[in-house]
Every structure is written in structure tokens, then in C-alpha cells.
N, C-alpha and C positions, 0 to 999 in steps of 0.2 A: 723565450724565457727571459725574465728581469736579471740587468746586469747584476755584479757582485758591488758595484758602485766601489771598488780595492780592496773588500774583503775578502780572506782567504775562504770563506765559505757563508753560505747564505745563512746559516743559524745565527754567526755572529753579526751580518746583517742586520737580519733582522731582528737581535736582541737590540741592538742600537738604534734600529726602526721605531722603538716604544714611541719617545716622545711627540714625534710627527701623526703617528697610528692616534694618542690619545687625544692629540688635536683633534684630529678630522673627524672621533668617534663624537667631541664631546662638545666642542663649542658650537654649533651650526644649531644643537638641540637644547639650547638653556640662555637663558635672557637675564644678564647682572641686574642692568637697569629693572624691569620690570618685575626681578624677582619670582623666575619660571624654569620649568621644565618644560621645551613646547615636544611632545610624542604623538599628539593627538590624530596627525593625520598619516603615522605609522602606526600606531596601536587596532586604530578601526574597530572599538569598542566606544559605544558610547556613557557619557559618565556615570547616570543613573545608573547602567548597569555594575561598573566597577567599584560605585558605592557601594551595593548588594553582593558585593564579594564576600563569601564566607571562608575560603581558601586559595592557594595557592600552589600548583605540584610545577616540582623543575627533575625536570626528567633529561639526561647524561650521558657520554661514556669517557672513558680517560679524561684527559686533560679537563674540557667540555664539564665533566661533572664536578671535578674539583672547584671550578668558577659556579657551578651551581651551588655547593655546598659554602662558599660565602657569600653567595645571594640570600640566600637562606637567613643569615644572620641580618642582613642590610634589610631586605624585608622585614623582618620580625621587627625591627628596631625603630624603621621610618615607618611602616604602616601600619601594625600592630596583628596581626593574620596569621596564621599557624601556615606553615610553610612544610612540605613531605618534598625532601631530594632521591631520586630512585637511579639505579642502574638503570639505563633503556634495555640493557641486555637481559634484564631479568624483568621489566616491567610488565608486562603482559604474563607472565608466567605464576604472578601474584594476586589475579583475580583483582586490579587497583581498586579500591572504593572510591570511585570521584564519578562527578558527575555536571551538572546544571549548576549556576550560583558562583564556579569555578574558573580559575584558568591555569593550563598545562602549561609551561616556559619549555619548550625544546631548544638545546643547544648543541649546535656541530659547525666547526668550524667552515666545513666543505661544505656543508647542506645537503648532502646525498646519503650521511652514513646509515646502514641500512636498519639497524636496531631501532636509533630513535628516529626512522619515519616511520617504522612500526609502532614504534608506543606513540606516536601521534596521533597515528589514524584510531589505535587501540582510546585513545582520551576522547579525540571526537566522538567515536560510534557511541559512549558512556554519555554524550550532550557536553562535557568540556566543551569551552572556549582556550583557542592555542595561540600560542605567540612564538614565535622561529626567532630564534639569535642566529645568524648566520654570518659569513663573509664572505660569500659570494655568490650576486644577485642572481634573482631568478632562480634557485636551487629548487629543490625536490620542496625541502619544508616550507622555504619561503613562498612556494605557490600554493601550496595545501594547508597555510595557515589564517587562521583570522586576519594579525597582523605581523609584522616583521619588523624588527630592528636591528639593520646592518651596522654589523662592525666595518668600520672604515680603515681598517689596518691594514689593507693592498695584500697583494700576493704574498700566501707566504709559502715558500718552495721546500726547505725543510721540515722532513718530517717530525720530527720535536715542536711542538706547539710554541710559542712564546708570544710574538705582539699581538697573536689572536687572541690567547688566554688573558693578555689585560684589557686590551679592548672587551672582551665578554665581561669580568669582572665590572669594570667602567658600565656598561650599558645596563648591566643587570640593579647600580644604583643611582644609575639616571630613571628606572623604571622605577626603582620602587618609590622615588620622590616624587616622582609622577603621579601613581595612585596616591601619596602622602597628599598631594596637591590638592588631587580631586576630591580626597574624602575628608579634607580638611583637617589634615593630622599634623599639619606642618604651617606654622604661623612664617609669613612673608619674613621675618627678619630669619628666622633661623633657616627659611628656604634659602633665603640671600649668600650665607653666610656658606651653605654647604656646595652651590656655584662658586662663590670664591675659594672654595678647597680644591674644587676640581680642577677650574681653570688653571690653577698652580702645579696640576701634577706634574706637566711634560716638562715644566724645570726643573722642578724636582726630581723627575726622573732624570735628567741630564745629570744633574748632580751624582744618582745613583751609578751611572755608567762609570763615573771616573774611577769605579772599586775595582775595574777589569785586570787590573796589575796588580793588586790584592788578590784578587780570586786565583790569577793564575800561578803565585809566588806558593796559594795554599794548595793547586794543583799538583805544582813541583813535590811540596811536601807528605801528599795524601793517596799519590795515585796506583801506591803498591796499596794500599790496604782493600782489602775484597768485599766489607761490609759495613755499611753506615745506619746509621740512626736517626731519621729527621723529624724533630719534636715543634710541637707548639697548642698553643690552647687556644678556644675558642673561635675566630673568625681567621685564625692564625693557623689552626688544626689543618683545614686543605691545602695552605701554602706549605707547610712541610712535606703533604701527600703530593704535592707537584714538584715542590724540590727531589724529593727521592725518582719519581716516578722518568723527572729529567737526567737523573746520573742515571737510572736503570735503562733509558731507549738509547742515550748515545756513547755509554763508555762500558756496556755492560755488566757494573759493577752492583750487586745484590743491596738493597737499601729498602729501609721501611721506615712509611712517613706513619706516626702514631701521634696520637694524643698528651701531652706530659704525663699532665695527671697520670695515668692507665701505667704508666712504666712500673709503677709499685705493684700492678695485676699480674707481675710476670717477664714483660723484659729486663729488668731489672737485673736479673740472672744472667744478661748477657752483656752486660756493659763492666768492661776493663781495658787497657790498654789497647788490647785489636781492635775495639768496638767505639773508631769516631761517634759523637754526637754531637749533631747540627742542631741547635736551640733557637728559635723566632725569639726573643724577651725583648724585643718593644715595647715603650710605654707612653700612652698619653697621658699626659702632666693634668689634661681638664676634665679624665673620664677615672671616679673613683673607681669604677671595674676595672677596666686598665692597667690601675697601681695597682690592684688587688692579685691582679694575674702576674705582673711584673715579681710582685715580692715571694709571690710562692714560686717562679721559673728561677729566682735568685737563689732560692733555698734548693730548689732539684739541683743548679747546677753544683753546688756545695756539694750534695750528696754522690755527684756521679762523679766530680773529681776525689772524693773520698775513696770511691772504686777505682780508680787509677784511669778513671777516661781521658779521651782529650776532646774539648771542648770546640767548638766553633758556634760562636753565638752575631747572631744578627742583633744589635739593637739601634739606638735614638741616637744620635747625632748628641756630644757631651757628656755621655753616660762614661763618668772613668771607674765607678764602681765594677761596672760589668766589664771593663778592658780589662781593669786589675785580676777580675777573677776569673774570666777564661782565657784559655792559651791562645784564641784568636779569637779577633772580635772586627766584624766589617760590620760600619754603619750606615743608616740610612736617615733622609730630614725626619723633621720631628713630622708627623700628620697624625689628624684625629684616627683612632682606631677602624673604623669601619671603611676607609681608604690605604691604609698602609700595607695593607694584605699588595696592593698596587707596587709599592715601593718594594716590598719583600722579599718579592718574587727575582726580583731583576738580579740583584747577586747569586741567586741558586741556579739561573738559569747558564749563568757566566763560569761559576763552579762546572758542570756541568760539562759544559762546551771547554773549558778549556784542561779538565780531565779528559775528555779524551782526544781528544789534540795531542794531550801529552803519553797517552797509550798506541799512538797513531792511527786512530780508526776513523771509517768513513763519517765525519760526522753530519753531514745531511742526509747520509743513506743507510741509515741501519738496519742491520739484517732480519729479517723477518717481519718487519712492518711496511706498510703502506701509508701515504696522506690521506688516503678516503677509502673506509672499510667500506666498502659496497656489499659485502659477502656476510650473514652473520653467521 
């Protein structure tokens, strides 16, 4: 088993692992110079046919689908394609419509889990074309797929997902700039331009790490309460479903990642004083959608300290507007939107970890889960 390298436990590891993991997922497969994404001889589809692409299914479970479900956006955006994200666990039980023309994205950390090699096979038998995200090689998917694109994120021994879950985010829009490539949706200067975003994450992610004495200051203050609230909109929406989903496997504390918007459909009734709420309001300064989302997350939070909440909002590096207005506010560097879901994550997953450190529980072994659901 891989050392702790002097951490008390492998989750905080390998939270700290990110920036090495997005190395190794992302430089090897993209050219500044040249202005590329090279996938070509891990995808093992040829381009004529991915020009002829009419769709696209990313098929999931935990963690694994949350990275699907910002793939989702990162596709729709670079490639232009209607994109369907499905449970694996219920894939097959919905009769999928997919077919020829297509290709299934399967994602699982381990490569064995049993649901999505089910909806795998369930895509081929339909004539899909599959692509396996995996971390590690030779797995079940990665043999029974078209093509495979390993995340390079090294072992990861805690059950709590983390540098696997950015490395899959990472790879999922190294792919889609890839199809962008091929089908010509993506003109060489702005292809250039979203390589050099990339290649900046892992310092930027370094930056991000140094919030862990923030995170844990807000542990201190947060870890009697039994129920949170993790919000965000659009490509931001599964990074709140993965921030809760991470306070839910390691400190067993009840949390629901929702949508903002949606809070007026009903939670809203539950937010006062007992009822933390975690807010994503990031904002890219050069994406009007962006601001658009940013001013209305500014107005929810209005609203929910009107109700007596307490806030804890992630946002942009200089934002004092959003420090002023929430009770706590841990930031992240400025990055364009459809990469920051990357940056987001890393303080929820810190939260997380060092709630239940501070509850004293095992936190790479939490009770009743497994690293590789083999069983469905």
C-alpha cells in the first residue's frame, strides 16, 4: 500500500495529490505550440466517424456521475451535441434510446464497478460506440471499450473519491476539445488558449490547498450541526452534489447538493439558523452567463440570510462584495467557468475531511462503503 507521504490519512493525501494527478492527466495529451489535443490514439475512433456524431450518453454512479454531469455542460459548450448523463444503476432499466451515430462515456474510478459495466455492455449490444474513463489500467471497462482515457491520478486508497474526481472532470474536457478539434468547432487560437487554462490548473490548484486551515477553522465551527445545504447553478450544480455527497461518506453528517434556483420549489422551508448553506457564486469576469449567475446567487444569498441562515460561500479570488455578505467566504483563482468546477471542489473536499477528523471518525474507512462496488 502507498505511503501516507506524513499525512495523517490518505484522503488528505490525496486531496493534496490534485496538482501532480492534473499534471500527469493533462500535459502528455495537449500541444501549446501546435495548438492540440492529441487523444487520437486512446480514443481509437476514427474522425470521420466522430464528425458524424449525433450524440453523446455519459453514463455514472456517485462520485463518477457527478464528473459526468459537468461533462455534460463542457461538451454542449465545446462541441455543440446534446449530451443525456444517466445513473448506471438505473441505466438499463430505462429501455436507453441510443444507438449507432453515438458514443456511451463510461465512468468509474476503479474500472470494475458493476452497474456501469452493465450499462456498457447494455450501450454496445444498442451498436453505441464506448469510451471508459478509468484509473486503473487494464480494468473491466477499459478492456471492453472502444477507447480509454486513463486518468493519471495514482492510487487512490480512500474511499471518498477526490484526485480521481478532478482528474475525470480534466479528462472529460480534454475530450470534448478533442471532438471540438476534429469537427472543427474550435478555431486554433481559442484551442490554444483553453491549453493554457489547463496547463495552469495544478498551480492553481496549489493555491487552492492553502484554504485547508480555513476549511478546518470552519470544521471547528460547523461540526455539531446535523444538516447542510450544498447549492450551485449550472456547471457548478454537481460540484455542490459532490461537496455534500463528501461530508455525507466521511463524517456522516445528512447534506443535500441542489440546484439554487430549485430552493424556491420547496427547500426553502428548511433554511434558518440549523440549516448551513454552502453556496458555489464564482464568477467569470469574460463569460456574460457567468455574471448572470453570479448576480442572481448574490440575491439567493440575500434571501437565505433574511431567513436566518449561515452562509458559507465559495467564490473568485477579490470578490469583497461576496466576503461582506456571507458569514464565510473561502476563495478560489479567478478561472474561466467551464474549468472552475476543478478549483471548487478542492475546498469541499477539505471541508469534508477535516469535519470529520474533527468528529473523530475513520476517515478513509467509512462504514458501509467499499472503493469498488463490484456487487450491484
Amino acid at each position: 500500500m502507498p505511503d501516507k507521504d506524513g499525512f495523517p490519512h490518505y484522503m488528505l493525501k490525496e486531496i493534496f495529490d490534485q496538482p501532480q494527478a492534473l499534471e500527469r492527466t493533462i500535459a502528455p495529451r495537449v500541444s501549446l505550440d501546435d495548438g492540440e489535443v492529441r487523444l487520437a490514439e486512446e480514443v481509437h475512433i476514427e474522425s470521420d466517424e466522430l464528425r458524424a456524431l449525433k450524440r453523446i450518453n455519459i453514463v455514472a454512479s456517485g462520485t463518477s456521475r457527478h464528473a459526468g454531469m459537468a461533462g455534460q455542460y463542457m461538451f454542449q459548450e465545446l462541441v455543440h451535441l446534446p449530451v443525456e448523463v444517466d445513473y448506471a444503476s438505473e441505466f438499463e432499466y430505462r429501455n436507453p434510446m441510443i444507438g449507432s451515430g453515438e458514443i456511451t462515456i463510461v465512468i468509474t474510478q476503479s474500472g470494475e464497478t458493476a452497474d456501469t459495466t452493465a450499462a456498457q455492455r447494455e450501450a454496445q449490444k444498442k451498436g453505441s460506440r464506448t469510451i471508459a474513463i478509468s484509473n486503473v489500467v487494464d480494468s473491466t471497462i477499459a478492456r471492453e471499450a472502444d477507447g480509454v482515457l486513463y486518468t493519471h491520478a495514482g492510487p487512490e486508497i480512500s474511499i471518498a473519491s477526490t484526485k480521481a474526481f478532478s482528474a475525470q472532470m480534466a479528462v472529460l474536457f480534454l475530450f470534448g476539445a478533442y471532438l471540438a478539434q476534429v469537427r472543427e468547432k474550435l478555431a486554433k487560437p481559442a484551442l490554444r488558449k483553453w491549453i493554457e487554462e489547463l496547463l495552469a490548473l495544478p498551480a492553481k490548484i496549489e493555491a487552492v490547498l492553502k484554504t485547508s486551515a480555513d476549511c478546518q477553522r470552519l470544521a471547528d465551527r460547523f461540526h455539531k450541526f446535523e444538516d447542510f445545504l450544498f447549492l450551485g447553478r449550472a456547471i457548478h450544480y454537481p460540484i455542490a452534489m459532490d461537496g455534500a455527497l463528501k461530508l455525507k461518506e466521511v463524517s456522516y453528517i445528512h447534506a443535500e447538493g441542489y440546484p439554487t434556483g430549485e430552493t424556491k420549489h420547496g427547500p426553502n422551508a428548511l433554511i434558518d439558523e440549523h440549516l448551513p448553506v454552502v453556496i458555489i457564486a464564482t464568477c467569470d469576469r469574460n463569460d456574460p452567463g457567468s455574471i448572470l449567475r453570479y448576480e442572481k446567487n448574490v440575491a439567493n444569498i440575500r434571501g437565505f440570510k433574511q431567513q436566518s441562515a449561515r452562509v458559507i460561500a465559495i467564490g473568485t479570488e477579490g470578490d469583497h462584495d461576496l466576503e461582506s455578505l456571507a458569514d464565510h467566504t473561502i476563495f478560489i483563482p479567478d478561472a474561466p467557468e467551464l474549468l472552475s468546477p476543478i478549483l471548487e471542489i478542492i475546498p469541499l473536499q477539505l471541508f469534508a475531511y477535516h469535519m470529520a477528523v474533527r468528529k473523530g471518525l475513520d476517515v478513509d474507512r467509512p462504514r458501509n462503503l467499499v472503493k469498488s462496488v463490484t456487487l450491484e
